[in-house]
Z-matrix of the N, CA and C atoms (Angstrom, degrees):
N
C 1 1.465
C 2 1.525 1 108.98
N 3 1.342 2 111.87 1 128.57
C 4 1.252 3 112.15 2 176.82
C 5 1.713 4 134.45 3 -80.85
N 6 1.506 5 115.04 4 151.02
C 7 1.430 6 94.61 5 -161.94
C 8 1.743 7 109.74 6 -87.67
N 9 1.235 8 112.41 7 162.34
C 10 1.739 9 114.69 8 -163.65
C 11 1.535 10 89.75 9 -95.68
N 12 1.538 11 66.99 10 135.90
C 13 1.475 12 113.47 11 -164.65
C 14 1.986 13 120.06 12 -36.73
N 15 1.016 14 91.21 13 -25.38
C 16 1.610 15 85.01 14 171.60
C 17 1.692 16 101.06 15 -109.13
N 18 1.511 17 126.17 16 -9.83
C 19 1.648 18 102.51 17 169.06
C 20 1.765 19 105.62 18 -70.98
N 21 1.220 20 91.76 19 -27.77
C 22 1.686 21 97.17 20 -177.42
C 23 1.677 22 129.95 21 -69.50
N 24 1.593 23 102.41 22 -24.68
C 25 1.121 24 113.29 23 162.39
C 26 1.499 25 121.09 24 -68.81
N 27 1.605 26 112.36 25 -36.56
C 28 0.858 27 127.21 26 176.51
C 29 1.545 28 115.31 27 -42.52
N 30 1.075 29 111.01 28 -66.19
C 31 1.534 30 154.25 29 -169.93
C 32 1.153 31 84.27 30 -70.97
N 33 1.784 32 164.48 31 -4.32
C 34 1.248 33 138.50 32 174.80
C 35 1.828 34 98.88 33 -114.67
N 36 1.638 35 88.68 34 -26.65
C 37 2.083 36 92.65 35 -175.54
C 38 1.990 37 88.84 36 -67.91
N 39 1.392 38 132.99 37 -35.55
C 40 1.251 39 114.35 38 -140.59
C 41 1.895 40 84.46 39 -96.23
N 42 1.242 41 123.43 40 -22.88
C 43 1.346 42 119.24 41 170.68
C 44 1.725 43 119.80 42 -68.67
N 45 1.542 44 97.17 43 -22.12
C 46 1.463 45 102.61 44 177.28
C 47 1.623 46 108.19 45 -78.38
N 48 1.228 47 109.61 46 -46.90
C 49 1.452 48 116.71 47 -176.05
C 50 1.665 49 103.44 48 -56.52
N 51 0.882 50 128.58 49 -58.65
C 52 1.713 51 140.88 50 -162.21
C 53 1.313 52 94.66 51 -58.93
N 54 1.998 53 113.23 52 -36.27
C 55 1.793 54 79.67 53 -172.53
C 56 1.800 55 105.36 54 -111.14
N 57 1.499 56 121.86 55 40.09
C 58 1.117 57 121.04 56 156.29
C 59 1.676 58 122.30 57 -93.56
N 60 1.487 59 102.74 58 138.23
C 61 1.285 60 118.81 59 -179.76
C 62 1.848 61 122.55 60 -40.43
N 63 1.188 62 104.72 61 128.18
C 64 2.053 63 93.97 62 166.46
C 65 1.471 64 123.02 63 -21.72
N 66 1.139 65 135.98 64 107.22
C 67 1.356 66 120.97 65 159.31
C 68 1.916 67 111.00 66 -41.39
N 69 1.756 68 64.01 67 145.61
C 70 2.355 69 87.37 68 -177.91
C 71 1.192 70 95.87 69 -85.13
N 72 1.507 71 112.92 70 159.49
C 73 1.577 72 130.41 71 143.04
C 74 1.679 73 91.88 72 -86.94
N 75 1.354 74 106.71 73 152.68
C 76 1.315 75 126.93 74 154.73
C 77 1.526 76 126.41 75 -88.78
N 78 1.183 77 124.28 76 105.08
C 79 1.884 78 132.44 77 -179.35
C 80 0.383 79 91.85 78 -125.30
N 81 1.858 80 114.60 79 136.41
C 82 1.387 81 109.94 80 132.15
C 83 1.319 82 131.08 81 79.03
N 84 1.535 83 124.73 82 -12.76
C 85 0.907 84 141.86 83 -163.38
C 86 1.524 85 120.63 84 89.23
N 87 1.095 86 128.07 85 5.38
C 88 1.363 87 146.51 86 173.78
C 89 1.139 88 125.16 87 -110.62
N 90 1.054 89 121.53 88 140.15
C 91 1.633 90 124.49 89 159.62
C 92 1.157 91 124.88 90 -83.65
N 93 1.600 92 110.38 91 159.37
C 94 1.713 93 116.44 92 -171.13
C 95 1.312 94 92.17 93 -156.80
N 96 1.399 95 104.43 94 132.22
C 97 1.864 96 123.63 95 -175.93
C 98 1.305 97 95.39 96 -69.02
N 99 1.198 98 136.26 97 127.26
C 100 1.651 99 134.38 98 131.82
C 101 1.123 100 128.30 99 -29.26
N 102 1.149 101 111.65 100 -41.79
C 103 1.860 102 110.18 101 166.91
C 104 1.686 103 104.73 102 -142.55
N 105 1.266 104 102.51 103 147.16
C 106 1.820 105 108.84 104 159.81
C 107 1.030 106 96.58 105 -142.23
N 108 1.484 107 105.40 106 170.10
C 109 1.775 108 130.49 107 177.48
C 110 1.404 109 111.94 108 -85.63
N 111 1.391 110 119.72 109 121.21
C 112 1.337 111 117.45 110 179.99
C 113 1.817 112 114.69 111 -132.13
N 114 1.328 113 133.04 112 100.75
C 115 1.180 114 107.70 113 160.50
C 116 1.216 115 74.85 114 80.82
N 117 1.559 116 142.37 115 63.21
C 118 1.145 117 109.15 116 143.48
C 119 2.040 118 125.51 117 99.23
N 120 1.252 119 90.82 118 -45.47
C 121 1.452 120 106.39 119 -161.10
C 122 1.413 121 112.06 120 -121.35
N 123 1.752 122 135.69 121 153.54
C 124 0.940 123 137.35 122 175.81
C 125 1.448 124 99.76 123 -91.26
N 126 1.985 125 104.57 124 125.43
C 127 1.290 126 85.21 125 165.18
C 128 1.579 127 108.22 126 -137.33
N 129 1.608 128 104.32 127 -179.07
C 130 1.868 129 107.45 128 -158.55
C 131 1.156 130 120.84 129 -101.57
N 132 1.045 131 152.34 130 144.06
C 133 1.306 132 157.82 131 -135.96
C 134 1.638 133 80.85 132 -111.46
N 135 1.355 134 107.36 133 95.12
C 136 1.868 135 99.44 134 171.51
C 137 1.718 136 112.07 135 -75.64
N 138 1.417 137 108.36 136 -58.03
C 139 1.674 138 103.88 137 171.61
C 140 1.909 139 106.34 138 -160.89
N 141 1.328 140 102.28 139 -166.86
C 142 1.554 141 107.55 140 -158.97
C 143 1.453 142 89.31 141 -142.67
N 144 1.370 143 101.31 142 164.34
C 145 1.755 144 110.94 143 -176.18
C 146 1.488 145 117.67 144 173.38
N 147 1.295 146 114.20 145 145.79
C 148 1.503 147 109.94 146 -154.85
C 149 1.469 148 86.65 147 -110.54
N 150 1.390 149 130.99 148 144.14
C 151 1.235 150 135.66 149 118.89
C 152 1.340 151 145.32 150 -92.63
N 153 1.877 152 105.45 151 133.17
C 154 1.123 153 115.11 152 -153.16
C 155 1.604 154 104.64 153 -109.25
N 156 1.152 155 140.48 154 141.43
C 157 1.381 156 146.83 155 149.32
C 158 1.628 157 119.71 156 -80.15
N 159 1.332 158 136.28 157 109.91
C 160 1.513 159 112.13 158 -147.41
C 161 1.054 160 133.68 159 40.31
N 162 1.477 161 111.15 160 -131.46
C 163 1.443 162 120.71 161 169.43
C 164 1.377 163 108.36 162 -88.91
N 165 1.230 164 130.03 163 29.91
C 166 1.935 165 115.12 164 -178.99
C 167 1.874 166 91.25 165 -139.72
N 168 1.651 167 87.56 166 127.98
C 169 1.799 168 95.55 167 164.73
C 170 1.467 169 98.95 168 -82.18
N 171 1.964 170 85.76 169 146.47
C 172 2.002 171 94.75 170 176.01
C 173 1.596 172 75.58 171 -103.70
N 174 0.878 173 119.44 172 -69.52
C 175 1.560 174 123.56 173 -118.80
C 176 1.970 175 98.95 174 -112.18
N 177 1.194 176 149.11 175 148.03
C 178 1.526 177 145.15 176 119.35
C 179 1.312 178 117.79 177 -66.80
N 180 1.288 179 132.69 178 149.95
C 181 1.551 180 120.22 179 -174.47
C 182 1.908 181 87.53 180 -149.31
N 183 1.570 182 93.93 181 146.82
C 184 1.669 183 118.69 182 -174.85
C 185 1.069 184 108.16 183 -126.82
N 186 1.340 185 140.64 184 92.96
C 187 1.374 186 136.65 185 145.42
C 188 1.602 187 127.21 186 -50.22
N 189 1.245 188 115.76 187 109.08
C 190 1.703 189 124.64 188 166.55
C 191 1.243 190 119.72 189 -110.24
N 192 1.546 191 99.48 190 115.85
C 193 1.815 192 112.61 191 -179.38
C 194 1.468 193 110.30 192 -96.00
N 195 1.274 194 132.06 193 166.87
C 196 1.385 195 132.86 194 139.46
C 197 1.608 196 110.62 195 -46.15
N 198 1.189 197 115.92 196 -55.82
C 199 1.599 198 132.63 197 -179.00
C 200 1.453 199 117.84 198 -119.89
N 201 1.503 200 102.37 199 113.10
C 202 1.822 201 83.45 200 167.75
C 203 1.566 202 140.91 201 -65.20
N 204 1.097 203 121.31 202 156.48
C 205 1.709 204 126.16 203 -143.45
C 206 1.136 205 100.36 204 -141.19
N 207 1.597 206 121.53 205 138.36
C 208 1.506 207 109.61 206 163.55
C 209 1.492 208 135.11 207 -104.93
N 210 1.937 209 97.14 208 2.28
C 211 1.350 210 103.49 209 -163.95
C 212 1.508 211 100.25 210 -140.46
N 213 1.158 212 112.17 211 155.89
C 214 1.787 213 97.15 212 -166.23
C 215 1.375 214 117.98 213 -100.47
N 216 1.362 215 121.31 214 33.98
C 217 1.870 216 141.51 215 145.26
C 218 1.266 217 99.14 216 -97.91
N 219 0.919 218 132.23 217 -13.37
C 220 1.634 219 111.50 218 168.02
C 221 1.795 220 101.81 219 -97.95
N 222 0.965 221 118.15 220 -28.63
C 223 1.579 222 123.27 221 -166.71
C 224 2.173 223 100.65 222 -75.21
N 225 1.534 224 100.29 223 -50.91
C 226 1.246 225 106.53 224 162.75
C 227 1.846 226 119.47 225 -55.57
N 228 1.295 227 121.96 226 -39.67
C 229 1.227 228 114.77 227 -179.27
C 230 1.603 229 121.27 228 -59.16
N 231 1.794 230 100.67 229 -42.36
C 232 1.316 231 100.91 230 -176.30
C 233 1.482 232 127.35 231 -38.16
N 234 1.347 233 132.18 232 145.30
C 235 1.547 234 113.36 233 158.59
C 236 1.540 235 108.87 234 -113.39
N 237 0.892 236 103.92 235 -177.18
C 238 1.753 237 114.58 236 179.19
C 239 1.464 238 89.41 237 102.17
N 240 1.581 239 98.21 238 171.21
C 241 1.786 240 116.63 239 152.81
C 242 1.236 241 121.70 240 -7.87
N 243 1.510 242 112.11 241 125.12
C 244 1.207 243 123.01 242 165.10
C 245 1.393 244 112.12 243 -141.83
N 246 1.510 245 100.41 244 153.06
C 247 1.636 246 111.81 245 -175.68
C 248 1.742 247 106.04 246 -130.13
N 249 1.307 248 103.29 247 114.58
C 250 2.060 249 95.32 248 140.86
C 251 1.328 250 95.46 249 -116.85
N 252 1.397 251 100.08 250 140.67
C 253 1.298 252 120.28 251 168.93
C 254 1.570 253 107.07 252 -111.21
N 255 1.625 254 130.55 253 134.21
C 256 1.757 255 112.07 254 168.54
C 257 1.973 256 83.88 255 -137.10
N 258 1.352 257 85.58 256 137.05
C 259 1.612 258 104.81 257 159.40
C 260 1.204 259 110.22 258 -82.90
N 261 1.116 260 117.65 259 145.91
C 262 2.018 261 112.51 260 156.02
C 263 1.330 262 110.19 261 -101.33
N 264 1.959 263 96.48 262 133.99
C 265 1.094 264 99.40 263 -166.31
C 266 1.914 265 110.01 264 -133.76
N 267 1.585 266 100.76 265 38.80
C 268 1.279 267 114.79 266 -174.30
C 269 1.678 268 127.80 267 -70.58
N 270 1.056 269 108.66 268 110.57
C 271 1.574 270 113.00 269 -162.91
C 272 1.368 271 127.36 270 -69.30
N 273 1.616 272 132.47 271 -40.05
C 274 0.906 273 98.05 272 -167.48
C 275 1.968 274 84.39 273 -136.20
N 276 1.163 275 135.07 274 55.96
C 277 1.399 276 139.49 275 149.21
C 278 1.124 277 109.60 276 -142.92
N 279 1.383 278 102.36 277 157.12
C 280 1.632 279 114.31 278 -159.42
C 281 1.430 280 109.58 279 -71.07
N 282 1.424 281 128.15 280 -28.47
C 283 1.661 282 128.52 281 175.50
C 284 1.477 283 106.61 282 -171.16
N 285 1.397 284 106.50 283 177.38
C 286 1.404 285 115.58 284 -163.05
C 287 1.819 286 110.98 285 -139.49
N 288 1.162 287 123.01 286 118.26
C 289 1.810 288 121.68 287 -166.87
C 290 1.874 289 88.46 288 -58.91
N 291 1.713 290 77.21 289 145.84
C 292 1.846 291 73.31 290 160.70
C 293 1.217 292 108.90 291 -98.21
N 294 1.118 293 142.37 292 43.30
C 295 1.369 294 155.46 293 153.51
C 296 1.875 295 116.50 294 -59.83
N 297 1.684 296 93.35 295 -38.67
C 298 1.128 297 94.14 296 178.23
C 299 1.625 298 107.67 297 -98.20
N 300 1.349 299 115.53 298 16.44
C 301 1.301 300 114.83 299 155.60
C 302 1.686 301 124.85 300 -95.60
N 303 1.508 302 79.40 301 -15.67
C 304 1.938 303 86.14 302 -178.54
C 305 1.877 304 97.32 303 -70.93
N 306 1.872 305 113.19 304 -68.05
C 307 0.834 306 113.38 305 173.56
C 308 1.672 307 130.73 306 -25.53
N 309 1.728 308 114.09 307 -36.16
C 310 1.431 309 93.07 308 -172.30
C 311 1.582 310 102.36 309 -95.79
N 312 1.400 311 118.16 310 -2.67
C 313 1.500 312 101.99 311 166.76
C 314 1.684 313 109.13 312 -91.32
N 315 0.807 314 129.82 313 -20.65
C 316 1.587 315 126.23 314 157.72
C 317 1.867 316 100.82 315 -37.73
N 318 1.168 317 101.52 316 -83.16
C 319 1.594 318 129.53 317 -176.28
C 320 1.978 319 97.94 318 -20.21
N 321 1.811 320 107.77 319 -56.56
C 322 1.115 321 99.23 320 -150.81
C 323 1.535 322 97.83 321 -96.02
N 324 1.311 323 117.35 322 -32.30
C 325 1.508 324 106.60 323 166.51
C 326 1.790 325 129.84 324 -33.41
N 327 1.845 326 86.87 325 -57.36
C 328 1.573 327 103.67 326 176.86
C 329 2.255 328 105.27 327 -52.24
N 330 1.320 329 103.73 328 -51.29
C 331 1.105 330 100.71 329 176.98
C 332 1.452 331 142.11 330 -44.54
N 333 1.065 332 97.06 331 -66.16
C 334 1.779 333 126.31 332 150.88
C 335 1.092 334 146.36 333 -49.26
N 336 1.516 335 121.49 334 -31.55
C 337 1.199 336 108.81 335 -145.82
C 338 2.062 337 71.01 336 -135.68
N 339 1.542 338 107.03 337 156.48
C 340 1.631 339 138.51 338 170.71
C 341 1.479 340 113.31 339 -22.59
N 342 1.181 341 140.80 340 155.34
C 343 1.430 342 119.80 341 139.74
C 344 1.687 343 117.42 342 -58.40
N 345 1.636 344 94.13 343 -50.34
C 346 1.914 345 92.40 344 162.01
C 347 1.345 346 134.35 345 -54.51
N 348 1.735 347 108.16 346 4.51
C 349 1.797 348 88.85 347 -167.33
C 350 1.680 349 77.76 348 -110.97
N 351 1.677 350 110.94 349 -44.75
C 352 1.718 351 111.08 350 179.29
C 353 1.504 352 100.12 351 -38.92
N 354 1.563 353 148.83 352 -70.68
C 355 0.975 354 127.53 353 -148.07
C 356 1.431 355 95.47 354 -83.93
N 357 1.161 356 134.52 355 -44.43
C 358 1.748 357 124.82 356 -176.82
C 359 2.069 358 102.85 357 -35.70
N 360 1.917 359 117.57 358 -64.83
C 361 1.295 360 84.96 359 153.29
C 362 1.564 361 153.17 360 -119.42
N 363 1.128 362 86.59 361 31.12
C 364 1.926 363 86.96 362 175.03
C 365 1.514 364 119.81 363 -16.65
N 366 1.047 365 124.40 364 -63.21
C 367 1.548 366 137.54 365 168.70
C 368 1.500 367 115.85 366 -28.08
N 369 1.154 368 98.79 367 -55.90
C 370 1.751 369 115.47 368 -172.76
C 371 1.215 370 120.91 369 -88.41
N 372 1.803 371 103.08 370 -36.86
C 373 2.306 372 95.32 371 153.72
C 374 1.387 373 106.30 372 -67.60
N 375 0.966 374 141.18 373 -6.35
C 376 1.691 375 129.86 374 -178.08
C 377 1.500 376 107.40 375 -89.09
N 378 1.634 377 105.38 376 -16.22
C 379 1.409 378 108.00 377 -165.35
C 380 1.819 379 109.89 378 -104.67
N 381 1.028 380 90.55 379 5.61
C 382 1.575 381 110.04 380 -148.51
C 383 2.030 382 82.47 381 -122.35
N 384 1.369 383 114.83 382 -43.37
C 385 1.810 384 121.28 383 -171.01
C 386 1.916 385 106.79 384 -72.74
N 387 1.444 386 90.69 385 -25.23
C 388 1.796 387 115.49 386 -168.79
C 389 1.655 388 91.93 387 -79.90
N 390 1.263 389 131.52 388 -55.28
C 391 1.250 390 127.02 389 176.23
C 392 1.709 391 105.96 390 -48.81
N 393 1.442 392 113.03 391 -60.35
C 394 1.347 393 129.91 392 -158.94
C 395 1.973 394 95.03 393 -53.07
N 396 1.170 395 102.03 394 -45.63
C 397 1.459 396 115.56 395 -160.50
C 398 1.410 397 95.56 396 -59.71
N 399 1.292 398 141.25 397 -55.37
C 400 1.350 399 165.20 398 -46.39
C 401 1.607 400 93.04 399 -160.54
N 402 1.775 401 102.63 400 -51.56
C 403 1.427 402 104.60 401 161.45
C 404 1.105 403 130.45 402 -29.54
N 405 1.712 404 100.46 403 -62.08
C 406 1.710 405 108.20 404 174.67
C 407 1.885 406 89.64 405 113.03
N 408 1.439 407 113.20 406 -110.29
C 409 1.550 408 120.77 407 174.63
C 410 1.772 409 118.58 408 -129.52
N 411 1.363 410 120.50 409 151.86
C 412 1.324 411 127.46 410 -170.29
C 413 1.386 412 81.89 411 -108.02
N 414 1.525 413 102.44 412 159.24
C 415 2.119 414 124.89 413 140.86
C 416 1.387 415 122.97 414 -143.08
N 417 0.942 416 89.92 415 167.11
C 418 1.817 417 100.34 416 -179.84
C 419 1.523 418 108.87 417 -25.64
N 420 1.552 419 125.28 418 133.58
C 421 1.455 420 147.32 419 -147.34
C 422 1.172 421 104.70 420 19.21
N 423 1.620 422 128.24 421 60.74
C 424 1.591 423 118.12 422 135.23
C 425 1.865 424 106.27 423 -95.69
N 426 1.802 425 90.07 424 134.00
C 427 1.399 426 84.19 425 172.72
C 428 1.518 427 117.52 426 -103.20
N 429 1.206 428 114.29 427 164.88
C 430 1.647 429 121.46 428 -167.14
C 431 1.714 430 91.43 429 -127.61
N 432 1.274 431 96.85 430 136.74
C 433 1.581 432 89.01 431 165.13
C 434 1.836 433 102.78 432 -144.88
N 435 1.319 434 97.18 433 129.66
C 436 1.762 435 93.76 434 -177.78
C 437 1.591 436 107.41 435 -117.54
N 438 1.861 437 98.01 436 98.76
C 439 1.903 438 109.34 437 -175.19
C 440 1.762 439 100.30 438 -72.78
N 441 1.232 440 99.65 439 152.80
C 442 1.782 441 105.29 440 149.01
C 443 1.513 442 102.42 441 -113.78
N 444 1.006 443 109.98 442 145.71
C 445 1.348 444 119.56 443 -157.73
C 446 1.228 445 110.95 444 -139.23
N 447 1.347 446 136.63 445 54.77
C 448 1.527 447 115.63 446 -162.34
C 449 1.233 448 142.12 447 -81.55
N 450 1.964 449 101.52 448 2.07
C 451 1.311 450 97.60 449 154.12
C 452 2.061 451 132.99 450 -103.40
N 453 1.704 452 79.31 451 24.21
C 454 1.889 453 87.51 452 162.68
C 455 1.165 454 94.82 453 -131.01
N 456 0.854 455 144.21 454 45.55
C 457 1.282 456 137.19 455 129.36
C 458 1.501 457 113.76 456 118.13
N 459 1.848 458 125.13 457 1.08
C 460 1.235 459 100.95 458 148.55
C 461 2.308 460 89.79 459 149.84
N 462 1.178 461 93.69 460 -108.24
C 463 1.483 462 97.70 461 -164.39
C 464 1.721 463 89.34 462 -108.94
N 465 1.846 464 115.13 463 117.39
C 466 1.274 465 116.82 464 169.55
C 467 1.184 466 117.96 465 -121.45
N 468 1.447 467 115.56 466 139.85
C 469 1.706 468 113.88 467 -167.81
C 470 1.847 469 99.56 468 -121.39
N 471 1.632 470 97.29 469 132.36
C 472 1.208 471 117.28 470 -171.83
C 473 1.523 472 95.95 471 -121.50
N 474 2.020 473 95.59 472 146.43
C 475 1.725 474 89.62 473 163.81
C 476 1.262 475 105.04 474 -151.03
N 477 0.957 476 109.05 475 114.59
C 478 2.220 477 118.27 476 -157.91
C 479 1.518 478 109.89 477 50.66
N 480 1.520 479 102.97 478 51.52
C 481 1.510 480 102.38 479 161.42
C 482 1.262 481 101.89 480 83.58
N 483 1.429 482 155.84 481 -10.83
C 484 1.342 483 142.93 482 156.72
C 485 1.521 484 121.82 483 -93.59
N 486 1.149 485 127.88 484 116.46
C 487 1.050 486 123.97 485 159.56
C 488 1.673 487 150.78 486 -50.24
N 489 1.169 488 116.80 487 128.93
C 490 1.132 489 124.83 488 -164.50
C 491 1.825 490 134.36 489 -93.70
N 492 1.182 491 135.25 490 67.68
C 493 1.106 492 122.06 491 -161.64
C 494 1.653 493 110.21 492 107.99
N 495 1.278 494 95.45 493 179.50
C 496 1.503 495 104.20 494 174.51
C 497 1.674 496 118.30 495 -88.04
N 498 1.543 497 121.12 496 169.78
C 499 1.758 498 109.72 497 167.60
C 500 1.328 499 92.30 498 -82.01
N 501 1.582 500 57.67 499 151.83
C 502 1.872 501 77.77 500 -178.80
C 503 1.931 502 106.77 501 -110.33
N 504 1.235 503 90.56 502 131.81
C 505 1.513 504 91.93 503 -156.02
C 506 1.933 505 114.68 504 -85.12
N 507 1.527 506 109.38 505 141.15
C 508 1.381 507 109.36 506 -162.82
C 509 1.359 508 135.09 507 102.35
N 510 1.750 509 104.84 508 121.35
C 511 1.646 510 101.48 509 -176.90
C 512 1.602 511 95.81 510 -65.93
N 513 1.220 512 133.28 511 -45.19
C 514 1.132 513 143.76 512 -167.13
C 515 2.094 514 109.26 513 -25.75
N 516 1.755 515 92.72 514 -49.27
C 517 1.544 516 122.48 515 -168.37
C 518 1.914 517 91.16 516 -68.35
N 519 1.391 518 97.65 517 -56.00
C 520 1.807 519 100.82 518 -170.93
C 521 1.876 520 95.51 519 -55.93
N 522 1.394 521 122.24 520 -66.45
C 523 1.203 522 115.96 521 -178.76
C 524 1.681 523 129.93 522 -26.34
N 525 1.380 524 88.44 523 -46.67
C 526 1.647 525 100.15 524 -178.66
C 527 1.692 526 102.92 525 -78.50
N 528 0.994 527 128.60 526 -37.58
C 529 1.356 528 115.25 527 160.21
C 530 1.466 529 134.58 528 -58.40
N 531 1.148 530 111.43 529 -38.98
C 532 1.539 531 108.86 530 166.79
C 533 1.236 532 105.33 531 -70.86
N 534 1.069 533 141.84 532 -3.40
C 535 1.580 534 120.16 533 167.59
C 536 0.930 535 111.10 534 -99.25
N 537 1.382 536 136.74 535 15.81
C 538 1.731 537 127.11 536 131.21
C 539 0.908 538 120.53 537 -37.90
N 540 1.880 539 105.21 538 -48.01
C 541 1.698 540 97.24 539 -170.00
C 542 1.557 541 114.02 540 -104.71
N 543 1.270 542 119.17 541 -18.41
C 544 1.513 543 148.64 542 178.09
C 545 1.485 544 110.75 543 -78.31
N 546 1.346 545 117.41 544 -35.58
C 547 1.745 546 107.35 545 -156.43
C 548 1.535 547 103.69 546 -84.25
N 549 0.997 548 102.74 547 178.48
C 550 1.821 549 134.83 548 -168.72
C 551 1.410 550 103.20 549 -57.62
N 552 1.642 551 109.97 550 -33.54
C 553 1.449 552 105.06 551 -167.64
C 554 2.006 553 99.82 552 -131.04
N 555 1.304 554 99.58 553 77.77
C 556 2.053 555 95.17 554 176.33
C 557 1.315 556 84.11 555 -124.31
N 558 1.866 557 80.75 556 157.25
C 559 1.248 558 125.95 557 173.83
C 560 1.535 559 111.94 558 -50.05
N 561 1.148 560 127.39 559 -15.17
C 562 1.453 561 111.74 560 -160.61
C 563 1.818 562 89.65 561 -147.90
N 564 1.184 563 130.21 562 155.43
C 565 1.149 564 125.55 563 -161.26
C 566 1.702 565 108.92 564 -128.34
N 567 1.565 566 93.05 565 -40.34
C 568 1.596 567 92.65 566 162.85
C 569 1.156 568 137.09 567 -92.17
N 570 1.614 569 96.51 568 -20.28
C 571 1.992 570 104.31 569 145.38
C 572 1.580 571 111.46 570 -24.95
N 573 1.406 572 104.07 571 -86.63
C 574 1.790 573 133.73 572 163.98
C 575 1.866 574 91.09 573 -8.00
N 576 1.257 575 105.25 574 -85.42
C 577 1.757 576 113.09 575 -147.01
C 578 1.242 577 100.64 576 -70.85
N 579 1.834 578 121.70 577 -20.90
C 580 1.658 579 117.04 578 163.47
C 581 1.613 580 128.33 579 -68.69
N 582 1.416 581 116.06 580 -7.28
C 583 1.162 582 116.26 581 -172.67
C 584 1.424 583 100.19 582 -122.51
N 585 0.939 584 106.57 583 -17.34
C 586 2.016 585 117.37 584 157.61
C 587 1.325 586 117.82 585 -60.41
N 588 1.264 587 124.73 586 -15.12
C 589 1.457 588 154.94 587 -149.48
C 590 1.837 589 119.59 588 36.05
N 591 1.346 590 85.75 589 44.01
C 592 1.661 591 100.14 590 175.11
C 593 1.434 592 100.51 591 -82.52
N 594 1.440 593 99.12 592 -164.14
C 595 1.644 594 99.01 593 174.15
C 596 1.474 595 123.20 594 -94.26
N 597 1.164 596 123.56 595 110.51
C 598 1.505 597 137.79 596 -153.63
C 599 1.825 598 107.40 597 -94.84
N 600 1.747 599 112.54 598 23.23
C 601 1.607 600 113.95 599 -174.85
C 602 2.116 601 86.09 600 -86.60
């Protein structure tokens, strides 16, 4: 017996819906999912933000929360899943050492973060800079994605889908990393207010 005609319609709009993709944000010329599955958990596209060196963008950067946040003590409190995602988006040289990625999380840890939280992890940015190093060099559309993961074991760094290094263990370790790009004192300011989900032009 067939089903009437509007439960059935019903039943074809809710099969259509289920198998369409996340809506994008628009950056930059790029798209960014509003939500993906991570670890388990749905999480939210809090905001986006370009960093620039002078006049040349390196990098796009995607913050994914469990919950969106506007201030980065609430973004640090959360637990579960976490995502930065950064594309490279360097225009006109062929690649870039990640050396100068080790350097600016050195830079922003030291900046940001306690004398008690620097020595709580010293150990684990070195272990976490050794992966980064390890890369060697990025270019234009390599993606990087750095999960917290806490049920594999903690902070994992990906770069076009291969993994890099060991987890690095501790929200404590993820915390102190987002305040490179999150804390009181970064290099880049609309980086900061794009992943805050302010306005990141």
């Amino acid at each position: 017996m067939s089903l009437p005609i509007r439960r059935r319609a019903a039943v074809l709009a809710l099969a259509a819906a289920s198998s369409l993709p996340a809506q994008a944000v628009r950056y930059e010329g790029q798209d960014f999912p509003d939500t993906l599955q991570l670890g388990g958990a749905t999480l939210q596209l809090n905001g986006a933000g370009k960093r620039q060196v002078a006049i040349y963008p390196l990098y796009l950067a995607a913050l994914y929360l469990p919950q969106k946040a506007t201030s980065p003590e609430a973004i640090y409190a959360e637990t579960g899943p976490k995502r930065l995602e950064m594309r490279i988006v360097i225009p006109l040289i062929k690649d870039v050492s990640t050396q100068e990625f080790v350097k600016a999380i050195d830079k922003g840890v030291n900046r940001n973060c306690t004398e008690a939280e620097k020595a709580a992890v010293a150990d684990r940015v070195k272990q976490f800079n050794a992966a980064v190093t390890e890369v060697g060099r990025v270019k234009k559309g390599d993606l990087l994605r750095i999960d917290y993961l806490p049920d594999q074991g903690g902070t994992i760094l990906t770069v076009n889908g291969k993994v890099w290094g060991r987890p690095v263990e501790g929200q404590d370790f993820y915390t102190a990393f987002l305040k490179v790009f999150i804390g009181e004192k970064v290099s880049d300011n609309r980086l900061r207010s794009g992943l805050l989900g302010q306005s990141a032009s």
